[in-house]
C-alpha positions as CSV (number, residue, x, y, z in Angstrom):
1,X,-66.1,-2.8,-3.0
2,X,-64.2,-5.2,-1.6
3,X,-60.4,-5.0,0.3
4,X,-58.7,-7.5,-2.6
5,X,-60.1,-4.6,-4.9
6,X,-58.0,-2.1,-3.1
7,X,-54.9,-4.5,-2.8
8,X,-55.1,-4.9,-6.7
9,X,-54.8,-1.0,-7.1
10,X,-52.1,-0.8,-4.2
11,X,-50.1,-3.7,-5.6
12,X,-50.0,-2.3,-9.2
13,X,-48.3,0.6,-8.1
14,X,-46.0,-0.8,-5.9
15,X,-44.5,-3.4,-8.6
16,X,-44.1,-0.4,-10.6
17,X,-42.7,1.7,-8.0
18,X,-45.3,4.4,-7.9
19,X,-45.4,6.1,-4.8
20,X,-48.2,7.5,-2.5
21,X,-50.7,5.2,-3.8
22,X,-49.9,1.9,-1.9
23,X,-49.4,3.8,1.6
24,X,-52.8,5.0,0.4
25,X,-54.6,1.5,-0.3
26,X,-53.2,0.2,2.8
27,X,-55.0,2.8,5.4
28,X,-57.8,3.1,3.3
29,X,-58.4,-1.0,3.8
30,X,-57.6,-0.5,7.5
31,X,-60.0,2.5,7.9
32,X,-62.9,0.8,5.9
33,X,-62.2,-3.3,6.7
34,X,-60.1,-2.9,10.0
35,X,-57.7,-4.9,8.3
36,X,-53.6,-5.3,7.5
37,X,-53.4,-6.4,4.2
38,X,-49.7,-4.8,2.4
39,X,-49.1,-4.2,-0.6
40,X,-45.7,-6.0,-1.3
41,X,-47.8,-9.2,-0.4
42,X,-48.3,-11.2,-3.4
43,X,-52.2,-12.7,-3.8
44,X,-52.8,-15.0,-6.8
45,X,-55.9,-14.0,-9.4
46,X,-59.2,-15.0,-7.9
47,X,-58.4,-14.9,-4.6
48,X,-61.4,-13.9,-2.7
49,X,-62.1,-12.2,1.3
50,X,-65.4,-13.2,3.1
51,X,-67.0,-10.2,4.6
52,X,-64.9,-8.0,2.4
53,X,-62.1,-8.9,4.1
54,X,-63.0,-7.9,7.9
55,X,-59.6,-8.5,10.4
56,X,-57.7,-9.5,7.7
57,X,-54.3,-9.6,9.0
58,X,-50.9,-10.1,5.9
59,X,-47.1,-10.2,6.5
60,X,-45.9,-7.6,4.2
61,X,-43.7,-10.9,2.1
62,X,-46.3,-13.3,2.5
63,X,-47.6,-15.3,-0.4
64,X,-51.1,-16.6,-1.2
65,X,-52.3,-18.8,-4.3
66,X,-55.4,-18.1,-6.9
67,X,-58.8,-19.0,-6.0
68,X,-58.3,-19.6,-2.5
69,X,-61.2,-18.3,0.1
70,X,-59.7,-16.7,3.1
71,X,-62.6,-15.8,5.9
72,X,-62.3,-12.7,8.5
73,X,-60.3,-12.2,11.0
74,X,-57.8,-14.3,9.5
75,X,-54.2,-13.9,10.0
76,X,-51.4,-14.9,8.1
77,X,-48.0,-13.9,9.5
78,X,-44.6,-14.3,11.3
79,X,-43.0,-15.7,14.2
80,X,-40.7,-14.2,16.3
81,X,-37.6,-14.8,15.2
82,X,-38.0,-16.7,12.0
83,X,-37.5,-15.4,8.6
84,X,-39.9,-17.4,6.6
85,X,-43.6,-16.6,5.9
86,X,-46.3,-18.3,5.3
87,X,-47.2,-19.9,1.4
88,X,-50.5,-20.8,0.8
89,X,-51.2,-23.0,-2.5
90,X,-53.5,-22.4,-4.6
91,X,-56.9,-23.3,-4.4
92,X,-57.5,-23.3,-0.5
93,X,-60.0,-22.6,1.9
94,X,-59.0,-20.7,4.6
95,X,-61.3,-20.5,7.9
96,X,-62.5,-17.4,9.7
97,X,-60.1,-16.8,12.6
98,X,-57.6,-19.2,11.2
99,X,-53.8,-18.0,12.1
100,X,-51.1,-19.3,10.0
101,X,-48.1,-18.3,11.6
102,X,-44.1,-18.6,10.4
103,X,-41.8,-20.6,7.7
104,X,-44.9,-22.7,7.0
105,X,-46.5,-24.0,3.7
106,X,-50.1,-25.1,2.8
107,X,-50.6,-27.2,0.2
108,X,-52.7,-26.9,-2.1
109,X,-56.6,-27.7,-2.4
110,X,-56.2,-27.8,1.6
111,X,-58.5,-26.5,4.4
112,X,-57.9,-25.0,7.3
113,X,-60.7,-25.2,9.8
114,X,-61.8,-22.2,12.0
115,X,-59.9,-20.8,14.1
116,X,-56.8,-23.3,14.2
117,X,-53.6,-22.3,14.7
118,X,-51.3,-23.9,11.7
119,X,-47.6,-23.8,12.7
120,X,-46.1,-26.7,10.5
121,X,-46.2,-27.7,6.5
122,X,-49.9,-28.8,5.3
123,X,-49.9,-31.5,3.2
124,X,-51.7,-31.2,-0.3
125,X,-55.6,-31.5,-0.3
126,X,-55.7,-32.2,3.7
127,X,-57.7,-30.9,6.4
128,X,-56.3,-29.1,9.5
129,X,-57.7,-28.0,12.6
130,X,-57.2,-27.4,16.0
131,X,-54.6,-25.4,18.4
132,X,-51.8,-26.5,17.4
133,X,-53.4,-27.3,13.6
134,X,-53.6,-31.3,13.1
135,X,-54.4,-33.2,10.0
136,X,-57.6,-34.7,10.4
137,X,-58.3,-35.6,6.7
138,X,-56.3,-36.4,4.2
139,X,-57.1,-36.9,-0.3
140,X,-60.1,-34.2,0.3
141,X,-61.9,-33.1,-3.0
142,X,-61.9,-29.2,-2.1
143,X,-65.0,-28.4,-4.4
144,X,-66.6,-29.9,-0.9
145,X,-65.6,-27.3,1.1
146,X,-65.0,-24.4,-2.1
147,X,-66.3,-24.4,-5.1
148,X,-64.0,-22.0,-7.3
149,X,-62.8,-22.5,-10.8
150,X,-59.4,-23.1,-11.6
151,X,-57.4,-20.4,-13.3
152,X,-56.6,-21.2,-17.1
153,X,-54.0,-23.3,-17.9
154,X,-53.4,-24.9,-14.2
155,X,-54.3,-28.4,-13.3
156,X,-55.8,-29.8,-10.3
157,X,-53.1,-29.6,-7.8
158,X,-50.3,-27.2,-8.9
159,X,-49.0,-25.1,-6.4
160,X,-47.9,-21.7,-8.5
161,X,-46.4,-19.5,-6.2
162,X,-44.3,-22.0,-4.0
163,X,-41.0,-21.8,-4.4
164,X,-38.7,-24.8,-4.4
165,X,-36.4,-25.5,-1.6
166,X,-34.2,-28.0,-1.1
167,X,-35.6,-30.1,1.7
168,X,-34.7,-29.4,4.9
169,X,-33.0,-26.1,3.7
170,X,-34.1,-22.8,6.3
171,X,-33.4,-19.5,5.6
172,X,-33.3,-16.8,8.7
173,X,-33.1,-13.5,8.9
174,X,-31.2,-12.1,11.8
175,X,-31.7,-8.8,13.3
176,X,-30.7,-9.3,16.6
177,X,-27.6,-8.4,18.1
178,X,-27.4,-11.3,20.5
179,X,-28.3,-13.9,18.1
180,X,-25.0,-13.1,16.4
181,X,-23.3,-12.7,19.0
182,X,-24.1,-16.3,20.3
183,X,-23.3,-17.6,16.2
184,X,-19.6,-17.0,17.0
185,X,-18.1,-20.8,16.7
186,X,-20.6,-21.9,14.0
187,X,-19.7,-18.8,12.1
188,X,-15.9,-19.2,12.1
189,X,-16.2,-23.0,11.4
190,X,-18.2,-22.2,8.3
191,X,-15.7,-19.5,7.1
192,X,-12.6,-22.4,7.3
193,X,-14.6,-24.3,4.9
194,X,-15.4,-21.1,2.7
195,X,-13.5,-20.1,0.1
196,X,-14.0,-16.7,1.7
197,X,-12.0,-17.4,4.8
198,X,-10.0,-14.1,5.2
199,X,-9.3,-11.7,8.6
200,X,-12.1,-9.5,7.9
201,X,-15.0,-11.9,7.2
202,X,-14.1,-13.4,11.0
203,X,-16.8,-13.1,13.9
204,X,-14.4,-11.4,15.9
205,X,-13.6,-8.7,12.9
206,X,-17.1,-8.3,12.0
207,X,-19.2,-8.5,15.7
208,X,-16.6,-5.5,16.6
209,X,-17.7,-3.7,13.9
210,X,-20.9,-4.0,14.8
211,X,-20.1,-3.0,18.4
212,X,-18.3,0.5,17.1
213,X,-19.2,1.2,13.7
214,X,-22.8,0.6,12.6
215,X,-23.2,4.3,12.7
216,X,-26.9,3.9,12.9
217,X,-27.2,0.6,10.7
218,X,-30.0,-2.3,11.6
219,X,-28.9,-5.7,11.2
220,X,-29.7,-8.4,8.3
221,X,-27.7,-11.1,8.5
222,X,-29.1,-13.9,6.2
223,X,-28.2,-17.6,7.6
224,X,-28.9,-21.2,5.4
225,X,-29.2,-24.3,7.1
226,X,-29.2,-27.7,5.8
227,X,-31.2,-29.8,8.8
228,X,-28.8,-28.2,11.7
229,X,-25.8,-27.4,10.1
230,X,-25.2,-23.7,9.0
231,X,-23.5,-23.5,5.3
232,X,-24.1,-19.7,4.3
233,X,-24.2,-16.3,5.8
234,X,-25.1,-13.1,4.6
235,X,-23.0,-10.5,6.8
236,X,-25.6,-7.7,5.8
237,X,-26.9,-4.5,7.4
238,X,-29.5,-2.5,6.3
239,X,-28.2,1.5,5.7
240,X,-31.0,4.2,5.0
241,X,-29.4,7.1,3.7
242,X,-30.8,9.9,0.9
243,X,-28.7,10.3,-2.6
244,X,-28.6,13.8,-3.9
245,X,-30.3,15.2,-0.9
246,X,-33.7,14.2,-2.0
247,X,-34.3,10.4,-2.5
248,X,-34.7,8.1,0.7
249,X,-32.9,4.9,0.1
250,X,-32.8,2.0,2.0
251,X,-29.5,-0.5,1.1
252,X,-28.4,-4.0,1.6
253,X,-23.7,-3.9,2.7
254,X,-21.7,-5.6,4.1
255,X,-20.9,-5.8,7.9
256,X,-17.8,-4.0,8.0
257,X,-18.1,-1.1,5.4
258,X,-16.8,2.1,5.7
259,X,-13.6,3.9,7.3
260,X,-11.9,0.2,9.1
261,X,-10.5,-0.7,6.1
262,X,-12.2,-4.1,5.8
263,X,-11.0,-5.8,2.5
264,X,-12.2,-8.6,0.8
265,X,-15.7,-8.3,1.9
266,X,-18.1,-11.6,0.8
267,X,-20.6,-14.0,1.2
268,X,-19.5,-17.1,3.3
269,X,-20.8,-20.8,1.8
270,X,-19.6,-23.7,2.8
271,X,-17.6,-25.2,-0.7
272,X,-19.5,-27.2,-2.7
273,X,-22.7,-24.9,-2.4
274,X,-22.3,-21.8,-3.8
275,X,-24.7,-22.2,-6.6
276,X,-27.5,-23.5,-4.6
277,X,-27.2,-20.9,-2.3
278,X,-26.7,-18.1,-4.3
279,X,-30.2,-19.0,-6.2
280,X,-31.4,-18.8,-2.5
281,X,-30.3,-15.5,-1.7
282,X,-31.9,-14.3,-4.7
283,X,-34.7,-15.2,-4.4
284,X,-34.8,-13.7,-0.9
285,X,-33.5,-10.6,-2.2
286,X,-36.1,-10.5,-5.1
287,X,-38.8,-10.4,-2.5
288,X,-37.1,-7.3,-0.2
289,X,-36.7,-5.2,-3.1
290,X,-33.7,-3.6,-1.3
291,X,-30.7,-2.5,-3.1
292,X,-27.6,-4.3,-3.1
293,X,-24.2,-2.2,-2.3
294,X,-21.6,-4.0,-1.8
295,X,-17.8,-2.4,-1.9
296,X,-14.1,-3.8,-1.3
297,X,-14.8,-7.0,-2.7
298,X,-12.1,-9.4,-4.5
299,X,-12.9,-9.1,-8.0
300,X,-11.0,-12.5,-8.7
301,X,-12.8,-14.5,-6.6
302,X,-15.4,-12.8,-4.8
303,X,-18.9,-15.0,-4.3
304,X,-21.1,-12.0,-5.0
305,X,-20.1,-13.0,-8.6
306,X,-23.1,-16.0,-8.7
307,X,-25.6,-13.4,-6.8
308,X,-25.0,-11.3,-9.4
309,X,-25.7,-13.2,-12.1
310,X,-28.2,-14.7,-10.9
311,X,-30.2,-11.0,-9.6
312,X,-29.2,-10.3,-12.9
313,X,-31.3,-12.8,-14.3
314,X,-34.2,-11.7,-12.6
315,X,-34.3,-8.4,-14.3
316,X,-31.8,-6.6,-11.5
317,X,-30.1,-3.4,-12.8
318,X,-26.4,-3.9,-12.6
319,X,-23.5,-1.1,-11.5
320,X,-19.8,-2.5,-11.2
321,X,-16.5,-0.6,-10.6
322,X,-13.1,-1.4,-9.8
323,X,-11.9,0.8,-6.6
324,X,-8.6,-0.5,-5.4
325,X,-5.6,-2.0,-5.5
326,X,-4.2,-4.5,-2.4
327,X,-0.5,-4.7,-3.2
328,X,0.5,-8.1,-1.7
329,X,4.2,-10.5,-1.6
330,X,3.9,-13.9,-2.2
331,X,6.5,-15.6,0.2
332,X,5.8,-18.7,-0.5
333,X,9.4,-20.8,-0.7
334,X,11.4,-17.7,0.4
335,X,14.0,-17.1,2.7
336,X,14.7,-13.4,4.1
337,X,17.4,-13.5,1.7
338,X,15.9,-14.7,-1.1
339,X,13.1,-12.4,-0.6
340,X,16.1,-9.5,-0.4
341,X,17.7,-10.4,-3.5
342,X,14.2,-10.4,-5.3
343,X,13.9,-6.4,-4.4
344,X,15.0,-3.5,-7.0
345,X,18.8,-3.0,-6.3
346,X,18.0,0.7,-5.1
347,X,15.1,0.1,-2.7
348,X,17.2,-2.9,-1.4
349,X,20.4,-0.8,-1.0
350,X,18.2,1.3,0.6
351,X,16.9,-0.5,3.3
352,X,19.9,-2.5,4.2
353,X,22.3,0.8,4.5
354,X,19.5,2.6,6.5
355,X,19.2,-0.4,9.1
356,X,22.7,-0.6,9.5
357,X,23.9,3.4,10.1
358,X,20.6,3.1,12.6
359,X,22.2,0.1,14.6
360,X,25.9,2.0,14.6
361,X,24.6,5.3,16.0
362,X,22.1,3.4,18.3
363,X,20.8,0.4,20.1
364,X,17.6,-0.8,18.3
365,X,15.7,-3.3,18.7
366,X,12.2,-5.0,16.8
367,X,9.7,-5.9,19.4
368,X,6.7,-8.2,19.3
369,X,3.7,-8.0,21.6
370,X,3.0,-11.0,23.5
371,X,1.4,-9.9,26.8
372,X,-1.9,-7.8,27.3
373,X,0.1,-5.2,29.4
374,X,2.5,-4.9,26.2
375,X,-0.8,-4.7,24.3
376,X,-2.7,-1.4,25.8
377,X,1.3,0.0,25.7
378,X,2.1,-0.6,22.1
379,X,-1.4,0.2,20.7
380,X,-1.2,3.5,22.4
381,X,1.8,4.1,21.3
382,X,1.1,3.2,17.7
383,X,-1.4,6.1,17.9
384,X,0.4,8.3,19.0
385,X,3.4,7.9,16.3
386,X,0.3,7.5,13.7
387,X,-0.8,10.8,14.6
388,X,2.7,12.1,14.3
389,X,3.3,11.1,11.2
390,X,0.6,12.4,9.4
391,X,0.3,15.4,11.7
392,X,1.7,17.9,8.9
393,X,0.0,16.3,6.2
394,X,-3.1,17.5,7.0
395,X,-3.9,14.4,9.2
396,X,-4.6,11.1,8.8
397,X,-8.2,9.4,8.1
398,X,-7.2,5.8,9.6
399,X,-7.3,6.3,13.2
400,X,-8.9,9.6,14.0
401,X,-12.5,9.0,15.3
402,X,-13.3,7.5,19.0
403,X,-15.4,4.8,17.4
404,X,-12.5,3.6,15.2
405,X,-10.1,3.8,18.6
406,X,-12.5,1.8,20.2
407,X,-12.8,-0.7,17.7
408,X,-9.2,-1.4,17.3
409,X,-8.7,-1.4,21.3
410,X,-11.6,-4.4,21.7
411,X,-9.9,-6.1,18.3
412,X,-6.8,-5.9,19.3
413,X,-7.7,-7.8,22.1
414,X,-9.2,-10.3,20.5
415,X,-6.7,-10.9,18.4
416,X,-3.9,-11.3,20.8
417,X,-6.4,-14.2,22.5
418,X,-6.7,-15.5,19.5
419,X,-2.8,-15.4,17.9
420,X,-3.6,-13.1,15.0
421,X,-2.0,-9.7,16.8
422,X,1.5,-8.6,15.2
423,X,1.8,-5.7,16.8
424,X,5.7,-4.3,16.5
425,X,7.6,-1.5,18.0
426,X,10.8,-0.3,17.0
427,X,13.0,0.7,19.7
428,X,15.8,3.3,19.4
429,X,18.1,3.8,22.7
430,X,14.6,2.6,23.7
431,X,12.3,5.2,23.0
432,X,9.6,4.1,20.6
433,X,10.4,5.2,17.3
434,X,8.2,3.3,14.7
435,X,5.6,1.3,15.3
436,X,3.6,-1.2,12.7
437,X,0.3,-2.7,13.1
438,X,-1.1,-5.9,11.9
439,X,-2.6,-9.7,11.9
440,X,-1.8,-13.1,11.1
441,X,-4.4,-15.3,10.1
442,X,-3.8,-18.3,9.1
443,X,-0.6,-18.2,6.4
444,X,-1.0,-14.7,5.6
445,X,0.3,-11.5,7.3
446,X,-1.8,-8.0,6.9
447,X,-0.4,-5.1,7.3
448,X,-2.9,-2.6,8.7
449,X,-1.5,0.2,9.8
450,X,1.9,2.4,11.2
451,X,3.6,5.2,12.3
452,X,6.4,7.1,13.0
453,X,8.3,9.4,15.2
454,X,9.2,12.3,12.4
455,X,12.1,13.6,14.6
456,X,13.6,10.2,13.8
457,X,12.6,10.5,9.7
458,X,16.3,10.7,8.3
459,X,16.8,7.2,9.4
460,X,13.8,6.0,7.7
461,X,12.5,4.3,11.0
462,X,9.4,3.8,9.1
463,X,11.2,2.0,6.3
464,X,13.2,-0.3,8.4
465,X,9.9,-1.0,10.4
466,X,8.0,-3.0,7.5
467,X,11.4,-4.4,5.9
468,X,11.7,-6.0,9.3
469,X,7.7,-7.0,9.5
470,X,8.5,-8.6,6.3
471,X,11.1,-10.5,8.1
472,X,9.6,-11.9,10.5
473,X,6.3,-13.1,8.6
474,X,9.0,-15.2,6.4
475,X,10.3,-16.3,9.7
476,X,7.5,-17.8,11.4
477,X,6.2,-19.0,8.0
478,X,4.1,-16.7,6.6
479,X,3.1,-17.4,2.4
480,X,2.0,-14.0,2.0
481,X,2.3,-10.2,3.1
482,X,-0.8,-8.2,2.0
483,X,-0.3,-4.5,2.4
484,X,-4.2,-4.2,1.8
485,X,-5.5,-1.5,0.0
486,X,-4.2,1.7,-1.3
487,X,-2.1,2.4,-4.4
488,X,0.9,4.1,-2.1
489,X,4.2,4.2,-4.0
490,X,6.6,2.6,-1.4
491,X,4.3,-0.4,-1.4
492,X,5.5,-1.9,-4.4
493,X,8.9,-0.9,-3.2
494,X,7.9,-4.0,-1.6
495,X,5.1,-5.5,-3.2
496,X,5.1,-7.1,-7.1
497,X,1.7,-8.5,-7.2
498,X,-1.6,-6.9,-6.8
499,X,-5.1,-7.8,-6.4
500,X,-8.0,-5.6,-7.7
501,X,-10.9,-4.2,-5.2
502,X,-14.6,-4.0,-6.6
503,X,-17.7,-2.8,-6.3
504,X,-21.2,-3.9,-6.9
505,X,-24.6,-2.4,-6.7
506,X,-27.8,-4.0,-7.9
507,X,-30.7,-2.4,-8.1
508,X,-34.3,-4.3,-8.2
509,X,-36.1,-4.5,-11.3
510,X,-39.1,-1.6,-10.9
511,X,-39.3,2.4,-11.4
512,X,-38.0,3.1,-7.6
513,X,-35.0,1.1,-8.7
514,X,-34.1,2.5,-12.1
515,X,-34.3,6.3,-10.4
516,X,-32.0,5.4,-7.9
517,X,-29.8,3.8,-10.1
518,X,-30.0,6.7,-11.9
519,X,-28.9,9.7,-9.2
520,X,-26.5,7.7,-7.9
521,X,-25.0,7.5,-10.7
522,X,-25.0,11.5,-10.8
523,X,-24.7,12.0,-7.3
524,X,-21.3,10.1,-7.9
525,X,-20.1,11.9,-11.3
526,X,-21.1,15.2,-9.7
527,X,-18.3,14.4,-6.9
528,X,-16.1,13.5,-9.2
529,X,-16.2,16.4,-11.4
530,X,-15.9,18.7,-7.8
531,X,-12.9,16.7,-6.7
532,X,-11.4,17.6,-9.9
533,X,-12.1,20.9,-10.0
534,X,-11.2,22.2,-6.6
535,X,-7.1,22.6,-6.0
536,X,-5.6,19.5,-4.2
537,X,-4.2,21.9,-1.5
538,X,-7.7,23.3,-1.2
539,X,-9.2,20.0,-0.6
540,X,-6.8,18.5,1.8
541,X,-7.1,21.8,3.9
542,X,-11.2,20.6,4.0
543,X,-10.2,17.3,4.3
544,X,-7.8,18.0,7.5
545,X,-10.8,20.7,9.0
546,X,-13.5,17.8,8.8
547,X,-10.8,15.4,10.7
548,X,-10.5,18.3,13.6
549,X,-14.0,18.6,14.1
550,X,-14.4,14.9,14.4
């Protein structure tokens, strides 16, 4: 017996998603040969251990060629802090003690001597040795140093399981925290040449997130590089959760999921190399067999569209739902009166006779946040009317954990340093009476957020609030007003237009995948069916209990 015969049993169960039996392979090899050999590493036919594979040491994604002679105490793994693995062509000879370490490729019908330490590309049929690894021979007929036969059908040379790359192209996975913190001004300049570029893809949206509301998430950001210059990220995390309180899953989102309210979630390529990448992602995800859920994405133009297809391609099981609505204004060429006269007569009525009975019983006035003292006032006191508001409505699930506090105290920070912060406060006899809450980047305004002082309800301060938001985005030039998502009537009191929020879930082409496809799919009908079951008063009674205990 022999440690490649165990890997063959291991590995055939773990393509087919058969559990227990490849955790069993893997100690049994490391009880009996001392050896790390996993079974999600792919070994070509042929492929033979000296010794039986004593100290034998495999990166769990690394991938090895047919026919290739690998002696003991070899190891073939990662480098700290580089994605990339090893590749070994087929065909080569692989001393004992060799290490063959990182994003590195041997060619094939290559050596590598004893004990060298390869840490760069190895050119076809070529000789390496030393520490670090040299070339010291180059146009070497292997069957001098290894004798095996080809596999059928392959000629002399071919290097099967290499994967093309464009050259100079590096993929890198980041799990660090500071690493993205330090990717800051390449990450924004890649998103302005994106056709991504939105609020809640920034670094400064997305690395507060991270700060506040991981909620237990590791980090996976995927970056591409052409030479030095960075033209994709992945904003993933990694989320292991159970579905239907039995299955362990282990998923691929986005940074910024959940409760924030991110919209328009996506990959960010540089333009002009979406399809390229995408094909690069894929194959990176085809390796981690992790699923892929990804939510509040823009089904009009969202770039998971080409990773879809092209996971799809591969074999990937395929779930896709529309969730949302983002009721939006398109300003463009507007005036404030224009805009008026292109409301229904009644809602306009509305507005304009409620602003002016406020300003004859009162002085108001619309003010704008400009300093950070007026900053840590106004967000407080958005809060505080937010709570307000919804108190008797069985609360409100947009501002009522610590995390999500703290995430908007450190953002709105940000944003104010940056220009994006339009935060407004709606003075009556100046007390705070309204208050509304959102960004402007680049030529669109978001609203996120408001609230209201109910004692001050008959005048519709909360009304006169976003009529006079609206103003002042058209003001300072503003070619849109997205009210984000939710289906709320008195948004498209405001709103004509509407775009549609997705989701997409992919799930890898093996037996693990299709059951988990397959209870969350129940999992998520079962809820359903509950929520339509159980009396709406019922619900938001449970609905307000959960907020208290939070």
């Amino acid at each position: 017996m022999n440690a490649i015969t165990l890997y063959r049993a291991g590995h055939w169960c773990y393509t087919r998603g058969i559990p227990i039996v490849p955790k069993l392979m893997h100690r049994l090899i490391f009880l009996i040969y001392n050896s790390s050999i996993p079974m999600s590493a792919e070994i070509g036919q042929g492929t033979t251990f000296g010794h039986g594979g004593m100290g034998v040491v495999l990166h769990s994604r690394c991938r090895i060629g047919s026919n290739v002679a690998i002696g003991q105490q070899v190891t073939i793994g990662g480098r700290s802090r580089l994605w990339g693995v090893p590749v070994v062509g087929d065909r080569c000879f692989i001393g004992a003690g060799a290490k063959i370490l990182g994003p590195v490729r041997i060619g094939a019908e290559s050596v590598v001597g004893a004990n060298a330490v390869v840490l760069e590309d190895v050119p076809r049929r070529s000789v390496v040795a030393g520490v670090p690894a040299r070339v010291i021979q180059r146009d070497i007929d292997i069957t001098d140093y290894h004798d095996g036969a080809f596999p059928p059908g392959m000629a002399a040379g071919d290097n099967g399981p290499e994967r093309k790359v464009p050259d100079g192209t590096t993929v890198e996975i980041i799990q660090e925290p500071e690493r993205f913190e330090l990717l800051k001004q390449e990450w924004n300049e890649l998103l302005r040449n994106s056709t991504a570029d939105c609020l809640f893809l920034t670094w400064e949206w997305l690395w507060t997130w991270w700060k506040n509301l991981a909620e237990g998430r590791k980090l996976f950001l995927i970056t591409v590089r052409c030479g030095r210059e960075l033209v994709a990220i992945a904003p993933f995390a990694v989320r292991s959760w159970t579905v239907v309180g039995l299955i362990p899953c282990r998923s691929l989102e986005f940074l910024g999921t959940g409760s924030v309210g991110s919209d328009y979630l996506d990959l960010i390529i540089r333009r002009g190399k979406e399809p390229d990448i995408c094909r690069l992602l894929a194959d990176f995800l085809a390796q981690e067999r992790l699923m892929v859920m990804l939510t509040h994405l823009n089904r009009r133009s969202s770039l998971v569209a080409g990773l879809t297809a092209e996971l799809q391609a591969r074999g990937w099981g395929c779930s896709e739902a529309k969730i949302n609505l983002c009721p939006l204004i398109n300003l463009s060429g507007h005036s404030w009166e224009s805009y008026l006269a292109s409301l229904g007569p009644e809602h306009r009525y509305n507005f304009q006779r409620r602003l002016k009975n406020l300003a004859k019983q009162a002085t108001v006035e619309f003010e704008s946040v400009r300093s950070e003292e007026q900053r840590r006032v106004a967000l407080a006191n958005l809060i505080t009317l937010h709570h307000q508001r919804w108190r008797d409505r069985g609360g409100s699930d947009g501002l009522h954990k610590q995390s999500l506090l703290a995430f908007h105290e450190e953002l709105s920070r940000l944003a104010l340093e940056r220009g994006w912060l339009r935060l407004f406060v709606l003075l009556v006899d100046g007390q705070p009476a309204a208050s509304l809450y959102g960004f402007r980047y680049h030529r669109t305004f978001y609203f996120y957020q408001s609230g209201f002082d109910p004692r001050y309800s008959k005048h519709s301060v909360g009304l006169v609030a976003m009529g006079l938001a609206i103003k002042s985005a058209i003001e300072e030039g503003a070619d849109e007003y997205d009210l984000l998502h939710g289906h709320e009537s008195y948004k498209f009191l405001w709103a004509r237009e509407a775009r549609e929020l997705g989701r997409v879930e992919l799930y890898p082409p093996y037996v693990g995948g299709l059951i988990r496809q397959r209870a969350v799919e129940l999992d998520r009908a079962t809820k359903r069916l509950a929520r339509e079951a159980i009396p709406h008063a019922v619900a938001d009674r449970l609905s307000s209990v959960r907020r208290a205990e939070i």
